[in-house]
LUMDOKE-457816 format. One record per residue: residue number from 1; residue in one letter; x, y, z of N, C-alpha, C in turn. Coordinates in steps of 0.2 Angstrom, whole numbers, always signed. Layout:
N
REC|n|res|n_x|n_y|n_z|ca_x|ca_y|ca_z|c_x|c_y|c_z
REC|NUM|A|X|Y|Z|X|Y|Z|X|Y|Z
...
***
This chain:
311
REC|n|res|n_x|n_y|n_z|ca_x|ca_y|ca_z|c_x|c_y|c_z
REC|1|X|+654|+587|+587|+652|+593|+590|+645|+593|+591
REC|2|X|+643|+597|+595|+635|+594|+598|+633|+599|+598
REC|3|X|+625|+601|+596|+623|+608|+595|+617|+607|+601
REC|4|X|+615|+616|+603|+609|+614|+605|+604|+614|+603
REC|5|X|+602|+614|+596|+596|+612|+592|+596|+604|+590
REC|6|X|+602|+599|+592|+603|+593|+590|+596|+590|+593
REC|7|X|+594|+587|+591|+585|+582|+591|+589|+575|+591
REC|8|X|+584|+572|+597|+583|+563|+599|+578|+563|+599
REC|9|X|+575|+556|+594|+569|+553|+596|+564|+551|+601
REC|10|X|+560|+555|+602|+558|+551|+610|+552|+545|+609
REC|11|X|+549|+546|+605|+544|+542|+603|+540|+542|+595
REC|12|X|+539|+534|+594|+535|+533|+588|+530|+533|+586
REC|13|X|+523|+532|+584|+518|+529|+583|+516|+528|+577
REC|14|X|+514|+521|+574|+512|+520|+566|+504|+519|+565
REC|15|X|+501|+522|+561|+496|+523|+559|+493|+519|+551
REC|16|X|+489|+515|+549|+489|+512|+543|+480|+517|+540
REC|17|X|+481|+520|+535|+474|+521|+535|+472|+518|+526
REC|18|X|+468|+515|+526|+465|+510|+521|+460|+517|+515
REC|19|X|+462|+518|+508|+458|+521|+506|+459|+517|+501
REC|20|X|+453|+520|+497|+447|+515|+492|+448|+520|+486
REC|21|X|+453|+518|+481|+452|+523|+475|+443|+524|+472
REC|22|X|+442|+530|+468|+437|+532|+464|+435|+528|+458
REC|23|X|+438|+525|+456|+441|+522|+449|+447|+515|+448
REC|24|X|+447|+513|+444|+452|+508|+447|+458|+510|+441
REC|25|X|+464|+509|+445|+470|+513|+443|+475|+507|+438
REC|26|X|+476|+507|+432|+479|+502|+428|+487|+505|+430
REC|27|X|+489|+500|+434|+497|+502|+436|+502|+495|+434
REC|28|X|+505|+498|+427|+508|+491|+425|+507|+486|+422
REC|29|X|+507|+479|+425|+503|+474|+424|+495|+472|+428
REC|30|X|+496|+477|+434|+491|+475|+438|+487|+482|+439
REC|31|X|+480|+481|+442|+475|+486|+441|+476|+488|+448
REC|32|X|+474|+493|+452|+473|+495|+460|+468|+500|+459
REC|33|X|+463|+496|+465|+456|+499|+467|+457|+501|+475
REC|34|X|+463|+499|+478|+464|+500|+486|+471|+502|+487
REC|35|X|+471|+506|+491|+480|+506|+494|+479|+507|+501
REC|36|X|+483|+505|+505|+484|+509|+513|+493|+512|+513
REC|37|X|+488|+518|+517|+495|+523|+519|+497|+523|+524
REC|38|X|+504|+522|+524|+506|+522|+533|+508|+529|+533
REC|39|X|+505|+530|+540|+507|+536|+542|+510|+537|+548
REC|40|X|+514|+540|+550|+520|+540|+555|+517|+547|+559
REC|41|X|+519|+546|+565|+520|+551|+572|+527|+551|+574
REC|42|X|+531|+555|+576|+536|+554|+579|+538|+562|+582
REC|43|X|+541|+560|+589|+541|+564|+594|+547|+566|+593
REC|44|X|+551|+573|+593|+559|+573|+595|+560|+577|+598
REC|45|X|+565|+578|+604|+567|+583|+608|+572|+585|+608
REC|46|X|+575|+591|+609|+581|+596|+609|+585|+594|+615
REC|47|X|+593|+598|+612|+595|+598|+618|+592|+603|+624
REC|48|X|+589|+605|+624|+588|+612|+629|+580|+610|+630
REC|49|X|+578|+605|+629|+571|+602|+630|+567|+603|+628
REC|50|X|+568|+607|+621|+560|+608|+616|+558|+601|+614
REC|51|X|+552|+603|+612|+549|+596|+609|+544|+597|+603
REC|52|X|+546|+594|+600|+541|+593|+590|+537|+584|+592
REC|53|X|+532|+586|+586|+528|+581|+585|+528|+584|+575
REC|54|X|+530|+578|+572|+532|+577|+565|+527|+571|+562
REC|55|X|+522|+573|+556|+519|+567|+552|+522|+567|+546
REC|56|X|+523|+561|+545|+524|+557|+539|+520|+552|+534
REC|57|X|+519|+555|+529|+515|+547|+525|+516|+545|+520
REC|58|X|+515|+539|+519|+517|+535|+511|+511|+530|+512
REC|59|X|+511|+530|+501|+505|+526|+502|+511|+519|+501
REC|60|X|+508|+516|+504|+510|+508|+502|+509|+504|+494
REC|61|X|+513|+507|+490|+510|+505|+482|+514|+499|+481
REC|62|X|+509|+494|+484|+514|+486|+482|+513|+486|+474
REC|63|X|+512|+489|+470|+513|+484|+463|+518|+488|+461
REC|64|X|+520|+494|+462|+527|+498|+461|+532|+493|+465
REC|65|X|+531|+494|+472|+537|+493|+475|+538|+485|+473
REC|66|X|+533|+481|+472|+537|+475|+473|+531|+472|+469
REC|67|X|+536|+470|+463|+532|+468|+458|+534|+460|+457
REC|68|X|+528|+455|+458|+532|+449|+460|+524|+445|+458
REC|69|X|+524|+437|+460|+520|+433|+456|+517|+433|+462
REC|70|X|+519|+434|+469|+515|+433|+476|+509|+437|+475
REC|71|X|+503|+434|+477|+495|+438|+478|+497|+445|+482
REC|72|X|+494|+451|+479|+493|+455|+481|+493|+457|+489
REC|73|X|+489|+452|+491|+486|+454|+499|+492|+449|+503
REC|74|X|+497|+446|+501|+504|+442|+503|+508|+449|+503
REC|75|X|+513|+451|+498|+514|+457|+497|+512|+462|+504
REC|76|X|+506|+465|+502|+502|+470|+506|+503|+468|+513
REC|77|X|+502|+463|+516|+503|+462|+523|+508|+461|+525
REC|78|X|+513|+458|+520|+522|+458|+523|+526|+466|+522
REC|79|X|+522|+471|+516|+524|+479|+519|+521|+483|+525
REC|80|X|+517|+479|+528|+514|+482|+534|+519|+478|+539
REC|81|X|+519|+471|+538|+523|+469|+544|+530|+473|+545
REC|82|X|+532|+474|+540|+540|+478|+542|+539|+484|+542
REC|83|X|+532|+491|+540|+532|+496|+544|+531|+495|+552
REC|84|X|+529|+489|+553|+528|+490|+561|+536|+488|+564
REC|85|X|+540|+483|+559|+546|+483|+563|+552|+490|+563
REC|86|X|+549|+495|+557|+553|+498|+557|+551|+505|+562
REC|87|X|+544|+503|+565|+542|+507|+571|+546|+508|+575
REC|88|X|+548|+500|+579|+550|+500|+582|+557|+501|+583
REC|89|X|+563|+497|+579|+567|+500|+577|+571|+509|+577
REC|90|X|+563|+512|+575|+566|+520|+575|+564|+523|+583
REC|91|X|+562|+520|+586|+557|+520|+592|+565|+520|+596
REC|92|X|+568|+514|+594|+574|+513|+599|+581|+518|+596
REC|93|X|+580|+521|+591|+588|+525|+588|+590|+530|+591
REC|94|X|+594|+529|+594|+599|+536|+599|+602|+540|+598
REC|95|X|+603|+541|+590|+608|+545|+588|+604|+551|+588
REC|96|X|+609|+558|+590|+605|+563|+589|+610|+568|+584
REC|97|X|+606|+574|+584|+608|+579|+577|+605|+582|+575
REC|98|X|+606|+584|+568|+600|+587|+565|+596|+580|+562
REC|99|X|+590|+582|+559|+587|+576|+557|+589|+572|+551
REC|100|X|+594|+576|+546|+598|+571|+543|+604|+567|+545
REC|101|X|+606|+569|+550|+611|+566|+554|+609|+560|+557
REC|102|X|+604|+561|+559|+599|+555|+563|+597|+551|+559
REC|103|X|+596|+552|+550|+591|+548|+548|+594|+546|+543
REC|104|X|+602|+548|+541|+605|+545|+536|+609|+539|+539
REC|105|X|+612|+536|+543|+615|+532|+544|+611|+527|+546
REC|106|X|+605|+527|+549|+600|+521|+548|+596|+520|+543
REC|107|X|+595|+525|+537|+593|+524|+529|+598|+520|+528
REC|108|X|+606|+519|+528|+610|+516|+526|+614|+511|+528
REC|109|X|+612|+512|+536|+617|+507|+538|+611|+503|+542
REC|110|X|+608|+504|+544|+602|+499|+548|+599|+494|+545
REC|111|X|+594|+499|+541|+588|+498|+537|+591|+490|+531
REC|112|X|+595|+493|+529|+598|+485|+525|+599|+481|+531
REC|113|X|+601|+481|+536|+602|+475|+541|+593|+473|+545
REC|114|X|+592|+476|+544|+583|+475|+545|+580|+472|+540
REC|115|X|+583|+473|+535|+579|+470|+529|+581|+461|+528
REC|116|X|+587|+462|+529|+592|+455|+528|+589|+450|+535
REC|117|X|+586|+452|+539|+584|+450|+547|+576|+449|+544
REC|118|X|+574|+453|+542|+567|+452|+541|+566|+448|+536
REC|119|X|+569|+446|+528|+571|+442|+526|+571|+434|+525
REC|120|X|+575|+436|+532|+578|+428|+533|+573|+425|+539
REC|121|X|+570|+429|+540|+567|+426|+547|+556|+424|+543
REC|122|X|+557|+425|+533|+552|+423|+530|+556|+419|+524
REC|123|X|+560|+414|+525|+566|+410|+521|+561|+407|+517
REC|124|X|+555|+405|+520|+550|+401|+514|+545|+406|+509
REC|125|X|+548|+412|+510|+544|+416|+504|+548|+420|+503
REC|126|X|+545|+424|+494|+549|+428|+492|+553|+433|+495
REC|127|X|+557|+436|+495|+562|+442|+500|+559|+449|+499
REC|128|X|+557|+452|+501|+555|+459|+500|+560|+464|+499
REC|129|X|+560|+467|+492|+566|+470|+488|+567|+477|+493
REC|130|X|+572|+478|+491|+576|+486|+496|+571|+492|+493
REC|131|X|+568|+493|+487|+565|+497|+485|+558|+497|+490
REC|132|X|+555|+493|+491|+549|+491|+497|+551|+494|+503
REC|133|X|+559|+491|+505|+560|+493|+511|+562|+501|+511
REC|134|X|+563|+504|+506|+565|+512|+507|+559|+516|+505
REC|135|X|+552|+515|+504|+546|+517|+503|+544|+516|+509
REC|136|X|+544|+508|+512|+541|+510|+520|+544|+516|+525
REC|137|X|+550|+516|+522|+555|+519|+531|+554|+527|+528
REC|138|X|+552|+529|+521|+550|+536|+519|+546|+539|+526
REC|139|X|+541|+535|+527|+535|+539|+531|+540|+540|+537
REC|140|X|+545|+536|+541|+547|+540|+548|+555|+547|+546
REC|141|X|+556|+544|+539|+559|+549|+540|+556|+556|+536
REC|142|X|+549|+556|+535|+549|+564|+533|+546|+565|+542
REC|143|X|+544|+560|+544|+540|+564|+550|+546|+565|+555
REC|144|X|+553|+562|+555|+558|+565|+556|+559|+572|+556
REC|145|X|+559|+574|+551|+563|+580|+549|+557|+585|+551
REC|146|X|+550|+585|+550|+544|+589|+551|+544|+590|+559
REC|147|X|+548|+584|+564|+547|+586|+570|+554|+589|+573
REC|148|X|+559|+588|+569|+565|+592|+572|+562|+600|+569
REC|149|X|+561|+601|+562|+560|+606|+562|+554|+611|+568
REC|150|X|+549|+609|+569|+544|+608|+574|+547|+611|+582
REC|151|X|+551|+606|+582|+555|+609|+591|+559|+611|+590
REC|152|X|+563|+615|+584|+567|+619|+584|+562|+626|+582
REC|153|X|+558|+627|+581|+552|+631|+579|+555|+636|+573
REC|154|X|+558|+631|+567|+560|+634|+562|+555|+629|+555
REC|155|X|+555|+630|+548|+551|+628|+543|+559|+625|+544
REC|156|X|+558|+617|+542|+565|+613|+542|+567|+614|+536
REC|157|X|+566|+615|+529|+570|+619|+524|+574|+625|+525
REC|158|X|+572|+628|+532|+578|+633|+534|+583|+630|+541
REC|159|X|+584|+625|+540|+589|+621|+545|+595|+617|+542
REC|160|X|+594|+617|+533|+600|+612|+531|+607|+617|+532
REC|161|X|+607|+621|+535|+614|+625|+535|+618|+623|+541
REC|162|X|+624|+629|+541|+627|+626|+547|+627|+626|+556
REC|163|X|+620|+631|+554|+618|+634|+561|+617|+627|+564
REC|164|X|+614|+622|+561|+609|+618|+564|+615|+609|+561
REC|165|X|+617|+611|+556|+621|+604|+555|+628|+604|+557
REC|166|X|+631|+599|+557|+638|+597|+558|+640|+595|+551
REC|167|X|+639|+587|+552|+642|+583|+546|+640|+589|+540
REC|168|X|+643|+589|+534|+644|+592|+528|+643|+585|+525
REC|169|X|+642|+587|+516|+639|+583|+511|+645|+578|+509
REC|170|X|+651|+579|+511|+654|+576|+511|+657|+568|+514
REC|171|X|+652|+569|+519|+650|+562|+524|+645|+558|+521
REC|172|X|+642|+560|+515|+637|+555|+513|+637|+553|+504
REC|173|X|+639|+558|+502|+642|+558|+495|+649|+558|+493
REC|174|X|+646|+554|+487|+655|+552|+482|+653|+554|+478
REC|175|X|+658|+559|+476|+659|+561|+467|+662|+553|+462
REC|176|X|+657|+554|+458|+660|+549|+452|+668|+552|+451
REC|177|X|+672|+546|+449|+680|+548|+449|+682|+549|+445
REC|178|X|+679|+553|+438|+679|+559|+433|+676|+562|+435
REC|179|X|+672|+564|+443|+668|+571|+440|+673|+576|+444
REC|180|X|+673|+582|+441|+676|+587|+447|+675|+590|+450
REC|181|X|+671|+587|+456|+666|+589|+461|+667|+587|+467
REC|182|X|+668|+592|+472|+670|+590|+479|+664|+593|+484
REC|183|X|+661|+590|+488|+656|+591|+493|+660|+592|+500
REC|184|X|+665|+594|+502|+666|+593|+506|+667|+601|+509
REC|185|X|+664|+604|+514|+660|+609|+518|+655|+610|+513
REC|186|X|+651|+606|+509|+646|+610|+505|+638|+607|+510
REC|187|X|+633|+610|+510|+630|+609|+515|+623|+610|+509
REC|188|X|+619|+607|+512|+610|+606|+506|+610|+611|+504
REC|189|X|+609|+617|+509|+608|+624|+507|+611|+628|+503
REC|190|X|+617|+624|+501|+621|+628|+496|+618|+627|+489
REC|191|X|+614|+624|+487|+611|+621|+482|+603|+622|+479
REC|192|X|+602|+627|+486|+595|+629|+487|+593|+635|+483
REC|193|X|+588|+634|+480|+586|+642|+474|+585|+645|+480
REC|194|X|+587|+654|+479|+588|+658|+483|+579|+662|+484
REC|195|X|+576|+660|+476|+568|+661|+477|+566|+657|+478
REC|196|X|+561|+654|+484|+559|+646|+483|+550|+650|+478
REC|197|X|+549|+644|+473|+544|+645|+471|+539|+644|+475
REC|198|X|+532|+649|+475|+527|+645|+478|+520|+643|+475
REC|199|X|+522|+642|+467|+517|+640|+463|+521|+635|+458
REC|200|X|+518|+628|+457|+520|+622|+453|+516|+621|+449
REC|201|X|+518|+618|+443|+513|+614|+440|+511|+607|+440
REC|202|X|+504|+606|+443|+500|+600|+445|+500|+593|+439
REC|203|X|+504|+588|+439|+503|+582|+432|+496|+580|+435
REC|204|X|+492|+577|+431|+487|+576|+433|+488|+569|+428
REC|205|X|+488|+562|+431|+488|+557|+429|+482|+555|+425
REC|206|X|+483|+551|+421|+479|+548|+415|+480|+539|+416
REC|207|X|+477|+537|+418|+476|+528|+420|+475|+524|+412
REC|208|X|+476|+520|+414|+475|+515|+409|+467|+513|+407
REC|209|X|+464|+515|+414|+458|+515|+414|+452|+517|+414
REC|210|X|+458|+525|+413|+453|+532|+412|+451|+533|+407
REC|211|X|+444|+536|+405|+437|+537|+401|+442|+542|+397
REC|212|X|+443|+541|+392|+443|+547|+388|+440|+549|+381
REC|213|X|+433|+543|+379|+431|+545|+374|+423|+544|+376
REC|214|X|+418|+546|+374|+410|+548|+377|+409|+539|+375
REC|215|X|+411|+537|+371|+408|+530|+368|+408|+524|+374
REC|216|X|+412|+527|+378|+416|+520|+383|+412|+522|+389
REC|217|X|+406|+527|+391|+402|+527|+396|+400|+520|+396
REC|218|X|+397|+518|+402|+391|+512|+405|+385|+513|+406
REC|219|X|+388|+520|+410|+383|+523|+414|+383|+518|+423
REC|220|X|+389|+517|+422|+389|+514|+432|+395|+518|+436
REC|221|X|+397|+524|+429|+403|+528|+431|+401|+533|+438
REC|222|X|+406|+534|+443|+404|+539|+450|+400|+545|+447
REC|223|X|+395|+546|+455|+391|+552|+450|+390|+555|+457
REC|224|X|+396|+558|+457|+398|+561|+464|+400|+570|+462
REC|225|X|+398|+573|+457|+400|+577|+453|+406|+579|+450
REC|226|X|+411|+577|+451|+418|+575|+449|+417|+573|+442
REC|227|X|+421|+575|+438|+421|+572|+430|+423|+564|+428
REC|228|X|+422|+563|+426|+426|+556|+422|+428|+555|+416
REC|229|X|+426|+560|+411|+432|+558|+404|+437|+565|+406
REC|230|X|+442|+563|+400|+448|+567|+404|+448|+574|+400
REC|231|X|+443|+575|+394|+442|+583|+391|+438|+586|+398
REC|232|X|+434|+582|+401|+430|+587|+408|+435|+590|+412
REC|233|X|+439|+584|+413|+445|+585|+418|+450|+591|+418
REC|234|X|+452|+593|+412|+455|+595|+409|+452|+604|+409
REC|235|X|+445|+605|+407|+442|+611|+409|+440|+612|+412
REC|236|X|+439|+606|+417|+436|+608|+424|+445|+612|+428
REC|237|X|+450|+610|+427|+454|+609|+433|+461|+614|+429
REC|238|X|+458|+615|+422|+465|+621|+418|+469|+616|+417
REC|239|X|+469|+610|+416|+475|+605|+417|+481|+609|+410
REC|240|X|+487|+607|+413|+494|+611|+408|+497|+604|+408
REC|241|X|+497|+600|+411|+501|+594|+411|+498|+586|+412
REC|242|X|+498|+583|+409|+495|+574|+410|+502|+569|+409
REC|243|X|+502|+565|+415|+505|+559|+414|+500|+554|+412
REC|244|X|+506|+551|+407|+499|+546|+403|+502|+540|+406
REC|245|X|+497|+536|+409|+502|+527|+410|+502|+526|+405
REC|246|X|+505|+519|+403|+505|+516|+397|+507|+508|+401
REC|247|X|+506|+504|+396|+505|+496|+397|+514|+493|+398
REC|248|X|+519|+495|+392|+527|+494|+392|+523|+488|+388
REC|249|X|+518|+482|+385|+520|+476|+384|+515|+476|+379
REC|250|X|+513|+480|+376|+507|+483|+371|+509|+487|+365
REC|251|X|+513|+487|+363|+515|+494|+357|+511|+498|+355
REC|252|X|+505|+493|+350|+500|+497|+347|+497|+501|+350
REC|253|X|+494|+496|+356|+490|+498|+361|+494|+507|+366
REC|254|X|+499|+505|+367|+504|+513|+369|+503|+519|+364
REC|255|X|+502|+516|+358|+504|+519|+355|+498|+525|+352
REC|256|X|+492|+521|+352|+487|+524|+352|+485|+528|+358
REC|257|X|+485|+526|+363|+482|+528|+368|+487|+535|+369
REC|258|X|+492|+535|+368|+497|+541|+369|+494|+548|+365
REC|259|X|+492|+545|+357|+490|+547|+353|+480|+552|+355
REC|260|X|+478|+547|+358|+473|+548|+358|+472|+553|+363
REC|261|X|+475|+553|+371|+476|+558|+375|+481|+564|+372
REC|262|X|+485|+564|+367|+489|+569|+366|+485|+572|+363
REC|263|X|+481|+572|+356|+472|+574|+355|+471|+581|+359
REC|264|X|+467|+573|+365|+463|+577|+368|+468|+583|+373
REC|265|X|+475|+581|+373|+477|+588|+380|+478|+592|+373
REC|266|X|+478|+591|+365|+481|+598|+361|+473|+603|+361
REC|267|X|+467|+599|+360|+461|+603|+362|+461|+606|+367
REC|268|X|+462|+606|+373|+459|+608|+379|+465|+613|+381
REC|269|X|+472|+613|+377|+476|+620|+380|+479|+614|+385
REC|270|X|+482|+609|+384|+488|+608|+389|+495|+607|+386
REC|271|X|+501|+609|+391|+506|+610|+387|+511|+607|+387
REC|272|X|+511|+599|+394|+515|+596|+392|+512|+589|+393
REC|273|X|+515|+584|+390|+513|+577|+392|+521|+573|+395
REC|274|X|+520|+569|+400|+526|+564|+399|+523|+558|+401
REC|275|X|+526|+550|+397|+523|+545|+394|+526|+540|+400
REC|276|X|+523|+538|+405|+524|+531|+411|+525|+524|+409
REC|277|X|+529|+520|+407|+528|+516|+405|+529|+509|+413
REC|278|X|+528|+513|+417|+528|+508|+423|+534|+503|+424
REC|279|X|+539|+503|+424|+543|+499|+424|+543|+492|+420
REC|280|X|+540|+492|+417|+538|+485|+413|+540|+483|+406
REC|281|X|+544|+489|+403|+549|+487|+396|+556|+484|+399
REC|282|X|+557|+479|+394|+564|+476|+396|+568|+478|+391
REC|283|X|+567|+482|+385|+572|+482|+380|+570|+491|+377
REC|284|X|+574|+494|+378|+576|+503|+374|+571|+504|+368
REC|285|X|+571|+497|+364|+567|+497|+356|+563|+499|+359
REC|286|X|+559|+496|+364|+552|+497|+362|+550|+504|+364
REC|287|X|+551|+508|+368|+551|+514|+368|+554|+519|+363
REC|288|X|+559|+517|+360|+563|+521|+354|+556|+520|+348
REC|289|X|+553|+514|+348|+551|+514|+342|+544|+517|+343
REC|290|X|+541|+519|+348|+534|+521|+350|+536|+529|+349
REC|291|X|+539|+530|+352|+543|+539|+352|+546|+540|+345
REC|292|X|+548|+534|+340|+553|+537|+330|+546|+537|+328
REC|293|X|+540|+533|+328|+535|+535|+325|+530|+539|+326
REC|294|X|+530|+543|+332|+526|+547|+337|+530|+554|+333
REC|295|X|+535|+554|+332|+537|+561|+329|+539|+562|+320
REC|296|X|+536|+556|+319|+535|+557|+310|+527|+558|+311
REC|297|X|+525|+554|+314|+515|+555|+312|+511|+561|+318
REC|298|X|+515|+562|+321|+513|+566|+328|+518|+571|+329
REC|299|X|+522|+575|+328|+528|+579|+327|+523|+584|+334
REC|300|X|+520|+586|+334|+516|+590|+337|+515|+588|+346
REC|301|X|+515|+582|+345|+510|+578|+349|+518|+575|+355
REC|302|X|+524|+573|+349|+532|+572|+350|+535|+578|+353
REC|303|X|+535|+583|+351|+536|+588|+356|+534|+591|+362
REC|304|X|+527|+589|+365|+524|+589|+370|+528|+586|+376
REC|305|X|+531|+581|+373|+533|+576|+378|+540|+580|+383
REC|306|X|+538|+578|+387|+543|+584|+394|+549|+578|+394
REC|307|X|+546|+573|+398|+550|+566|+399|+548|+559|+400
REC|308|X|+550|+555|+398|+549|+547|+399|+550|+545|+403
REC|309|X|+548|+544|+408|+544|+538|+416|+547|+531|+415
REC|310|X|+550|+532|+420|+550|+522|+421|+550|+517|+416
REC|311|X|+555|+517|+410|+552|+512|+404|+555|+506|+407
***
């Protein structure tokens, strides 16, 4: 059934723009002083001929998406090569509907044959995982949904209903077969808070290679008026929450540094921490045993903790 709010893409455009972190950011095993964000353009238009322009952007964080022994700038250029395949690609998709309708079946049904094609046609280097591949195709599909919302001249969180959708959630999800849960006529909006909130709490990240004691000055730090240890940070900005990265391949070293930012956020009045461990533990211990000793010698500091990131 076809609606007249149904959206077809009429046009793509990709945007790469290069930004230069403040500081260098300890992500993992590897440090990042640069990222490029692709950013998307995307045109769609109605059945009755309205027309939306929708932006989308993601940064391209190659040491998250694709953690591998190839050089940085290898990586870095083979994610840019397949934002431009996925340009085009999206440039050519006909399917129309609402913007989930349009953007679920090539998140799931394309996108992997894109990848497996884009893959094979670099046999002599490593493959670029799925997880790369659904970070790049983020940017067209938020600028998706921002431009059906756009030429329907609604805020697109007021469109997941059935004014505007057909398929139901039942088209895209499976209940696990013990759970007692059926999706079928149930629609995004059914699941929507009736209040939306319009105040969050800001995490304010803590690097691996962020100043947090006055002794670790140079004096080569930015002096751009912006703070640099993280007690400034903190009363400059009313911080309530810090994500702390951690190394995963360092115990002591985690273990202190968690200790020694939980300190500083119990001085400054912040009220939660959750500990990042970047994806880089391979085994539960080692996190069980940074967290059994953090709540015998830090109970205070154990309590703080909201949740565990990426171990």
């Amino acid at each position: 059934m076809t609606k007249s709010t149904d959206g077809t893409i009429k046009d793509v455009a990709l945007f790469f723009l290069p930004v230069e972190t403040r500081v260098p950011l300890k992500f993992g095993p590897e440090t990042l002083t640069s990222v490029t964000c692709a950013r998307v353009r995307m045109t769609v238009e109605t059945k009755t001929g309205r027309v939306g322009v929708g932006w989308g952007e993601t940064p391209l964080s190659v040491q998250w998406v694709w953690p591998a022994a190839l050089t940085y700038e290898e990586r870095h250029q083979t994610l840019k090569d397949f934002c431009r395949h996925l340009a085009g690609a999206w440039r050519h998709w006909t399917l129309s509907g609402h913007a989930m309708e349009i953007a679920h079946p090539f998140i799931f049904g394309e996108l992997p044959r894109i990848l497996d094609a884009f893959n094979a046609r670099r046999s002599d280097a490593a493959p670029m995982p799925w997880l790369a591949a659904l970070v790049c195709c983020s940017a067209f599909d938020i600028a998706l949904h921002d431009a059906y919302g756009v030429a329907n001249d609604r805020d697109i969180y007021q469109t997941y209903n059935a004014e505007y959708m057909t398929a139901d959630l039942s088209q895209w999800l499976t209940p696990a077969e013990d759970a007692d849960v059926s999706f079928l006529d149930r629609l995004p909006d059914d699941f929507f808070v009736s209040s939306v909130p319009t105040v969050l709490p800001a995490w304010h990240l803590v690097g691996g290679k962020d100043l947090i004691d006055p002794s670790e000055l140079t004096g080569k730090e930015p002096d751009d008026g912006y703070p640099v240890l993280l007690a400034d940070w903190i009363a400059r900005d009313g911080l309530k929450c810090l994500k702390v990265k951690l190394r995963g391949d360092d115990p002591d070293w985690d273990y202190e540094r968690l200790v020694q930012v939980g300190r500083l956020a119990v001085e400054g009045g912040v009220d939660w921490l959750t500990t990042d461990f970047n994806c880089t533990v391979r085994d539960p211990d080692y996190v069980n045993a940074i967290l059994d000793r953090l709540v015998i010698e830090h109970p205070r500091l154990y309590g703080m903790i909201l949740y565990v990131e990426q171990p």
